[in-house]
C-alpha positions as CSV (number, residue, x, y, z in Angstrom):
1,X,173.4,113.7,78.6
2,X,176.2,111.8,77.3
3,X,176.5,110.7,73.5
4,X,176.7,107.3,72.1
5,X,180.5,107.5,71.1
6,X,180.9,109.0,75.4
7,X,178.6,106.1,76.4
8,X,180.6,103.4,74.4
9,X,183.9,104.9,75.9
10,X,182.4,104.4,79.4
11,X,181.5,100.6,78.7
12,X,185.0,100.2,77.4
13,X,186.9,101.4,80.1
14,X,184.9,99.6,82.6
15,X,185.0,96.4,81.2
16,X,188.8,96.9,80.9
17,X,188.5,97.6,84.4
18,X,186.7,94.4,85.5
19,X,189.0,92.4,83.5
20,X,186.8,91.8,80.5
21,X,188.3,93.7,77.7
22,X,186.2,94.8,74.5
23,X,188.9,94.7,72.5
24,X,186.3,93.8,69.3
25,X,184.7,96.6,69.1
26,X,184.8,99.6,66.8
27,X,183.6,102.9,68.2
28,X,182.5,105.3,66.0
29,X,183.5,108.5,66.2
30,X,181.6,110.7,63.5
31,X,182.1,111.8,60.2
32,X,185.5,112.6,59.3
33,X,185.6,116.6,59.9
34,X,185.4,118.6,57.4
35,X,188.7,120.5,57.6
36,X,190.5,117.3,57.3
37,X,188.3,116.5,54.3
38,X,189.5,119.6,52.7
39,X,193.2,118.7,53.1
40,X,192.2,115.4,51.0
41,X,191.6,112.8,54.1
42,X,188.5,110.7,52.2
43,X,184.8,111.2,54.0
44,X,184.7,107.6,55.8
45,X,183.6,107.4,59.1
46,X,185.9,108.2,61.7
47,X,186.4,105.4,64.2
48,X,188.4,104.3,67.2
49,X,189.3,100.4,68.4
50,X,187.8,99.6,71.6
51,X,191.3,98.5,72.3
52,X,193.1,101.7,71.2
53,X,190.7,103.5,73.9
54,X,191.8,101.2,76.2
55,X,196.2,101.9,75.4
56,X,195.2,105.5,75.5
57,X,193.6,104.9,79.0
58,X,195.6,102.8,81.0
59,X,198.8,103.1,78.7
60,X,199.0,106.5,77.8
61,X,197.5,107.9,81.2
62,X,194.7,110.0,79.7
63,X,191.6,110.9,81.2
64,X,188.1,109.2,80.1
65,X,186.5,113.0,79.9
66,X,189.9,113.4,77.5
67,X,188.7,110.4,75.2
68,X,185.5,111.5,75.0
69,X,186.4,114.7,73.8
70,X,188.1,113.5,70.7
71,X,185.4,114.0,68.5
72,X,185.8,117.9,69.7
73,X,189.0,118.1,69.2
74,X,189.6,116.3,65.8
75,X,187.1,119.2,65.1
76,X,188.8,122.2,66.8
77,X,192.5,121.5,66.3
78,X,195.3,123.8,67.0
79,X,197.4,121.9,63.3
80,X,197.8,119.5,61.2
81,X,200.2,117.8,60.1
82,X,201.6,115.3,57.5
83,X,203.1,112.1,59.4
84,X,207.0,112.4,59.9
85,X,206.9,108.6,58.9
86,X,207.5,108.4,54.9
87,X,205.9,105.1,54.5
88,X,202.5,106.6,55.7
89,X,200.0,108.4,54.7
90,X,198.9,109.0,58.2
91,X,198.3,112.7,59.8
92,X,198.3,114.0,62.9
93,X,196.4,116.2,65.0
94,X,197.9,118.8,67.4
95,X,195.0,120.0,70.1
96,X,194.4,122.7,71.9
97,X,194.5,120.1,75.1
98,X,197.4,119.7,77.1
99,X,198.3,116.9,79.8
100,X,200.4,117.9,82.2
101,X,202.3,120.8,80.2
102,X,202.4,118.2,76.9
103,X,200.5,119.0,74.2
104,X,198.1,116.1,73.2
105,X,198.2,114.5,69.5
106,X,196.1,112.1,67.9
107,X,197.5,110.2,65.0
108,X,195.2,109.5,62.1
109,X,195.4,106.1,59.6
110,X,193.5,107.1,56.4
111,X,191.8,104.9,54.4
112,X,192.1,101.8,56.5
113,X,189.5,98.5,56.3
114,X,189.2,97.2,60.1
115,X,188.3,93.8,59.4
116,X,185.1,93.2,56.5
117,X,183.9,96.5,57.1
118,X,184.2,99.8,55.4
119,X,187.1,101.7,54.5
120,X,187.4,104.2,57.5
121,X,189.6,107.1,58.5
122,X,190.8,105.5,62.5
123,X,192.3,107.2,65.4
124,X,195.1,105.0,66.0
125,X,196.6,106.5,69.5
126,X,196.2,109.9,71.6
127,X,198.8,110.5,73.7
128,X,200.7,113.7,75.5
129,X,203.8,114.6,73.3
130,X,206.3,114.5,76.1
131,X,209.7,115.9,75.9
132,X,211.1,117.8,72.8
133,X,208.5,120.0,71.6
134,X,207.9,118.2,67.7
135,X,206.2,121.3,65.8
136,X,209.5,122.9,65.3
137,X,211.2,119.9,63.4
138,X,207.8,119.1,61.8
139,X,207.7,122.7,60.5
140,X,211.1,122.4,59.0
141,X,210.5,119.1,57.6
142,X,207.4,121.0,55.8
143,X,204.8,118.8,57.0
144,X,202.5,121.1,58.0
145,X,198.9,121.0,56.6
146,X,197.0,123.8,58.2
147,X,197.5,126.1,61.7
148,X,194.8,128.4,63.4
């Protein structure tokens, strides 16, 4: 039996499909997992943009089952790390999922207000980190948070 966050991915991608983008809504993913709350990301919700699902779909070239796994693997993740961008406060998740040889990432925008609503913690892309393997720079750059 699928989960409301799996169903609402489903809708999504098959209005996308049919040409009648969801773009408005807000999925929500969970609470924000606990690991992540222990490296100081705040305990809001954890949500996705109805559009984002649908960049990381059509865009990105990621499977619906891989979508519907995030809330696994924002709770199983192979590191963390600090965003390489100064001007964020964003982190990223490397998982234990690969696409095609890539490893898969999902960037994370803490503290952010999508429209009057609470403040949330959003997953902003997922995507298959093609080419130059990042962890090595990211490691020297000290960005790491916490590794299995």
């Amino acid at each position: 039996m699928k989960t409301n966050y799996e169903s609402l991915v489903d809708v999504v991608i098959r209005a996308e499909k049919e040409g009648k983008p969801r773009h408005e809504l807000v999925l929500e993913i969970g609470p924000t997992p606990s690991l992540l709350v222990g490296l100081g990301v705040k305990p809001h919700r954890m949500v996705i943009k109805a559009k984002t699902v649908g960049k990381i779909f059509f865009d990105h070239c990621l499977t619906q089952r891989q979508i519907e796994k995030i809330p696994t693997m924002l709770n199983q993740p192979r590191a963390i790390f600090k965003s390489a961008n100064p001007d964020t406060t964003n982190v990223v998740v490397l998982t234990f999922e690969f696409d095609q040889g890539a490893p898969v990432i999902i960037p994370i925008a803490r503290d952010r207000q999508i429209g009057r609503g609470d403040v949330t913690n959003e997953v902003v892309s997922m995507y298959a980190k093609t080419g130059p393997d990042p962890v090595p720079g990211w490691l020297r750059g000290g960005l790491q948070l916490w590794s299995v």
